[in-house]
Rosetta silent file (secondary structure, phi, psi, omega in degrees, C-alpha in Angstrom):
SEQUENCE: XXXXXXXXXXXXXXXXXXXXXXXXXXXXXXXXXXXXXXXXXXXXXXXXXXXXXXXXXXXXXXXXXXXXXXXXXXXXXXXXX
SCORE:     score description
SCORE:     0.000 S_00000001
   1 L     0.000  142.044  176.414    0.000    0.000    0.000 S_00000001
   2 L   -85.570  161.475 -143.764    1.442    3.448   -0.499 S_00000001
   3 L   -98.692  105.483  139.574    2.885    5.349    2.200 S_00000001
   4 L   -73.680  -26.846  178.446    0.780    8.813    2.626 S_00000001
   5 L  -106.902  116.395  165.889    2.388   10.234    5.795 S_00000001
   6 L   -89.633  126.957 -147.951    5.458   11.692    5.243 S_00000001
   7 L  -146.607   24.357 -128.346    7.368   12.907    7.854 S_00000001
   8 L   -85.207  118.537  152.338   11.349   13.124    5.464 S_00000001
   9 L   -29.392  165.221  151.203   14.190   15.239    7.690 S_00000001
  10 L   -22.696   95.289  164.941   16.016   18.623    5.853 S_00000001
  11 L   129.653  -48.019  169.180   16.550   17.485    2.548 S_00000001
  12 L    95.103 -165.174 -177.298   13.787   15.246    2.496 S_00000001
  13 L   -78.859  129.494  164.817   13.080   12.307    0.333 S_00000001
  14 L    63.757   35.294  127.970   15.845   11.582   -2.854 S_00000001
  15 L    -9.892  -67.197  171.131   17.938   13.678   -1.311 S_00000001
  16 L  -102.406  156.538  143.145   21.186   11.849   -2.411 S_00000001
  17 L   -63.027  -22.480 -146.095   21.870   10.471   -5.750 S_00000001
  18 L   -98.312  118.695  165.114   24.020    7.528   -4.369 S_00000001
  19 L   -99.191   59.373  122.632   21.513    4.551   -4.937 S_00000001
  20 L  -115.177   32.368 -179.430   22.489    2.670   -2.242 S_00000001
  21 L  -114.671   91.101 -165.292   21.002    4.765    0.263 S_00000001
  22 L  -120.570   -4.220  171.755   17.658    3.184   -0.984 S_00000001
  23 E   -94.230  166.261  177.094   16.453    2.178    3.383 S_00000001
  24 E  -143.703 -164.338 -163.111   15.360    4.624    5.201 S_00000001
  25 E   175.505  141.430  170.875   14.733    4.772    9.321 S_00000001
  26 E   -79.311  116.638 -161.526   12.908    7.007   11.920 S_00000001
  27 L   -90.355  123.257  179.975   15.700    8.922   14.216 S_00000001
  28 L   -62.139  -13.040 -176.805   14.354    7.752   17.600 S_00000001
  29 L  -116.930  -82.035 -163.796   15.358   11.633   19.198 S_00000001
  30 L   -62.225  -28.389 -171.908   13.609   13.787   16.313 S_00000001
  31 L    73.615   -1.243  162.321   11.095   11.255   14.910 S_00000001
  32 L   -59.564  169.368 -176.310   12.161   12.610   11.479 S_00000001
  33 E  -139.031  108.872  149.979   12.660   10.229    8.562 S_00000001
  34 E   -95.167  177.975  174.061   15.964   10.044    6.690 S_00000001
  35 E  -106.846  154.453  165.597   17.656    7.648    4.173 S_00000001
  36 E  -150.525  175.449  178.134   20.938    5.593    4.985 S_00000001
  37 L   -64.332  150.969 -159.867   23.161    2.749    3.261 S_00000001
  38 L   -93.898    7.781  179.494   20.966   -0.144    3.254 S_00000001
  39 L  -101.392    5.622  174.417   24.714   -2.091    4.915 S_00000001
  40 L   -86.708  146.913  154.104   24.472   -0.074    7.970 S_00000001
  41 L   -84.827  142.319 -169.289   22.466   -1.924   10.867 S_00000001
  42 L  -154.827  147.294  151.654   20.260   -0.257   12.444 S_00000001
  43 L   -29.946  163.429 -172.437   17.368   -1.294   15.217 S_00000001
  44 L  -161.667  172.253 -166.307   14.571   -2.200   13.961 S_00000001
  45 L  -132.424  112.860  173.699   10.617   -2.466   14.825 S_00000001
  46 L  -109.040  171.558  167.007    8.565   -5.619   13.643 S_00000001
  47 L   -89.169  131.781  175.566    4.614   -6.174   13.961 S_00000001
  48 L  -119.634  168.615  155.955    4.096   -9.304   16.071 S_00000001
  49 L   -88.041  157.541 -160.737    1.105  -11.019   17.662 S_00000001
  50 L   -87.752  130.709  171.746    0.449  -10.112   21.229 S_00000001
  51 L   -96.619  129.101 -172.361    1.665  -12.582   23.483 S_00000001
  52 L  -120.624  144.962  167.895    0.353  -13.149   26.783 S_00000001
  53 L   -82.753  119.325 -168.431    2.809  -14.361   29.604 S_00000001
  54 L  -133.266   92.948  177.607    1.084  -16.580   31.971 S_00000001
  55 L   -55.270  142.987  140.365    2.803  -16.930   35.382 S_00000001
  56 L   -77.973  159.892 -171.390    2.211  -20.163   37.290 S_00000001
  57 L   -70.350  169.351  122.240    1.456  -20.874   40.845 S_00000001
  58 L   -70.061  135.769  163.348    3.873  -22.817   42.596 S_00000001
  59 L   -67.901  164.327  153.447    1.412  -26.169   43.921 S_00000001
  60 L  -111.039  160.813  166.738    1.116  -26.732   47.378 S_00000001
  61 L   -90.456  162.373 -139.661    0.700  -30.196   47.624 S_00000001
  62 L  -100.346  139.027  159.423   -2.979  -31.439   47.924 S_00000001
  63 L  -137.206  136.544 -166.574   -4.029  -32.818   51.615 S_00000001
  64 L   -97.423   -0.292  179.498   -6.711  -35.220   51.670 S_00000001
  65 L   177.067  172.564  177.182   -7.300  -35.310   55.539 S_00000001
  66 L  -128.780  155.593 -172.919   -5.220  -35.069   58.598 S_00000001
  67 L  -119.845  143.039 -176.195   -3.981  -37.169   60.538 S_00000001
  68 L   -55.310  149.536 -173.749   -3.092  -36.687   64.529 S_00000001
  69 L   -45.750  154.951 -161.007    0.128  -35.727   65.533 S_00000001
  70 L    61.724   -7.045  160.233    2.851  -37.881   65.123 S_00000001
  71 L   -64.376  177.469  155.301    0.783  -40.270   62.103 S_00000001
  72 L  -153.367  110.010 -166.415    1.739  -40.091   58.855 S_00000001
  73 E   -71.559  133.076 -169.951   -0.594  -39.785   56.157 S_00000001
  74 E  -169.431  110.371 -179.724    0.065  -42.015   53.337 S_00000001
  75 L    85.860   80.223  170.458   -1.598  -43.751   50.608 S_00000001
  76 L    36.764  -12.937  157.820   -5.002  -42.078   51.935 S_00000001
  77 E   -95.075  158.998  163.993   -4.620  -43.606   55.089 S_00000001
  78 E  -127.482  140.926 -174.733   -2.859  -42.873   58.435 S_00000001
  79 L   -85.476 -148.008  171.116   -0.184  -44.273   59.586 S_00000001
  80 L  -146.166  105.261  160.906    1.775  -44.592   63.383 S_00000001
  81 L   -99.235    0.000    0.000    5.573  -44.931   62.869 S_00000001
């Protein structure tokens, strides 16, 4: 789709003649739009899908009854050691 909002730093769009400055990039302090060699690295912004992060609980472990002090509950029963 073509690009209506233009927003090109001093000089603007086609600027240079040298056709390898054919990327261009948003200066992150002015918000202006220049061109630059398309071999420079530069940051970069993609569209993603929204991800949702979904902390877990730590378990407790489950207790299915108690047993009086000194038992030990085990196998659904309690025991006496």
């Amino acid at each position: 789709a073509p690009v209506i909002y233009q927003n090109w730093d001093e000089g603007g769009e086609g600027s240079t003649n040298n056709q390898s400055q054919r990327c261009g990039f948003i200066s992150s302090i002015t918000g202006l739009w220049a061109t630059e060699e398309c071999s420079v690295s530069m940051p970069s912004i993609c569209k993603r899908k929204k991800v949702w992060i979904i902390e877990k609980e730590e378990k407790t472990p489950k207790q299915h009854g108690t047993c009086p002090r000194g038992w030990l509950y085990f196998n659904y029963k309690c025991l006496l050691v």
